[in-house]
C-alpha positions, -999 to 999 in steps of 0.1 A, spaced: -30 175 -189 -2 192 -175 -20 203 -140 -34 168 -133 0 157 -137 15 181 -116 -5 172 -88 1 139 -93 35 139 -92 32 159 -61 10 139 -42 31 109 -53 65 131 -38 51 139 -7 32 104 -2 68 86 -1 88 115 12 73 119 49 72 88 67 43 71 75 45 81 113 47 118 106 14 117 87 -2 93 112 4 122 143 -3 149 120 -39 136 106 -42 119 140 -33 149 162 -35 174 137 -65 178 122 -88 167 152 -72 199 167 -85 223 138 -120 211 150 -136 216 122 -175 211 121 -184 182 94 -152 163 96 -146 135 119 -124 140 152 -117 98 155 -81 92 158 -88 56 139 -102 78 111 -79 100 105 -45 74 112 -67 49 86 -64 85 63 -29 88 66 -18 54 58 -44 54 28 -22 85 16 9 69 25 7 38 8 -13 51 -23 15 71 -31 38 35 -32 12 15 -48 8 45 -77 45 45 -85 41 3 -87 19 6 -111 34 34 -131 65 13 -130 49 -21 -141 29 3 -169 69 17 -183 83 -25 -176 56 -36 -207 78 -37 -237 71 -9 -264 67 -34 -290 32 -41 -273 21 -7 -275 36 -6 -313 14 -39 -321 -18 -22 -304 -17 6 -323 -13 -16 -353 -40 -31 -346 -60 2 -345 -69 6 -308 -71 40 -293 -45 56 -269 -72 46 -243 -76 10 -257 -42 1 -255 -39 10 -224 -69 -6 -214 -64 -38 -231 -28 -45 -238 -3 -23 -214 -24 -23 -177 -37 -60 -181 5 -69 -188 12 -40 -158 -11 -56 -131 3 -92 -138 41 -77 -132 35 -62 -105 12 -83 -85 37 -97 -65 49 -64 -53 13 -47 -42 7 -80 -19 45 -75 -6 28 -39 0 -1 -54 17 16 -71 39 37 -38 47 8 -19 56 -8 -48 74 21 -42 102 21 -5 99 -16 -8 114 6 -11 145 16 25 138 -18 38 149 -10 31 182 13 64 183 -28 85 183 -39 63 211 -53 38 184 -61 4 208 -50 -23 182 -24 -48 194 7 -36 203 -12 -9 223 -34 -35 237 1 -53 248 14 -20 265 -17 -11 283 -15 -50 300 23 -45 303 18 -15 321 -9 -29 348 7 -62 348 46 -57 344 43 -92 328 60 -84 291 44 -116 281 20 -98 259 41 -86 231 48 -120 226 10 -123 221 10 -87 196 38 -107 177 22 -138 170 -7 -119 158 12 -104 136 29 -133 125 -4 -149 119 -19 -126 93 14 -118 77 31 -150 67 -3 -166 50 2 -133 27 37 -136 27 35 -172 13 2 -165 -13 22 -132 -25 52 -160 -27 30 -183 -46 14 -160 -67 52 -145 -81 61 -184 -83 35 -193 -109 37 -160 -130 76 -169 -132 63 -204 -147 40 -190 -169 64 -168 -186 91 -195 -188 63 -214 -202 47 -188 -228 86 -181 -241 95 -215 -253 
């Protein structure tokens, strides 16, 4: 109902409105300082938290805009059919949904895949800290080139299957409209 969506909307608002970084040295810094007993003081938690939040807001308005791209006709036909609110949205509009926006969630893994780097803001050691800690003993800058061909390594396999992936659905529905 109407609260549900409320919260929703707001979650999905504030998600996309403060930037990844913010969230990552407030949950990182933040709540670590509140000490409070039962929850975890681990800056990888609590940065992994914030870009869960951050990126669940993107990936929710995705899918709520591949959910409004399915043609009404398709809900019109579902209903004909006699399927249930639920059904149809279970069997004809979020099957259609997923397929139009696959390309753009693994465009949004690959995102988040370099964001990891973010982390590094809470004292996070993934690679670009790991490159400034060496840089700093060693003055040899040598190691960022290292952080970047790390990166480069796990994003352009995605980049080129989420490339792939949006190549053949393109095929398929030139095929499936002739």
């Amino acid at each position: 109902g109407a609260p549900f969506k409320f919260i929703a909307i707001l979650f999905i608002d504030t998600g996309r409105g403060v930037p990844a970084l913010l969230l990552i040295l407030l949950f990182g810094f933040g709540v670590p300082a509140l000490k409070l007993p039962g929850l975890p003081n681990d800056a990888l938690f609590w940065g992994t938290v914030a870009l869960i939040l951050s990126y669940s807001a993107y990936t929710a308005e995705v899918y709520r805009a591949g959910m409004e791209a399915v043609h009404d006709s398709q809900r019109a036909a579902a209903r004909a059919l006699g399927l249930t609110n639920w059904q149809t949205l279970r069997y004809a509009i979020i099957p259609q949904a997923i397929r139009n926006v696959l390309p753009a969630l693994l465009n949004g893994a690959v995102s988040l895949q370099k964001d990891v780097a973010l982390l590094s803001v809470i004292g996070v050691r993934e690679a670009v800290r790991a490159a400034s800690i060496y840089t700093a003993r060693t003055f040899n800058y040598s190691s960022y080139i290292v952080a970047a061909v790390l990166f480069l390594v796990a994003s352009i396999p995605l980049a080129r299957y989420t490339d792939r992936v949006a190549q053949r659905d393109q095929e398929r529905r030139l095929q499936s409209s002739r």
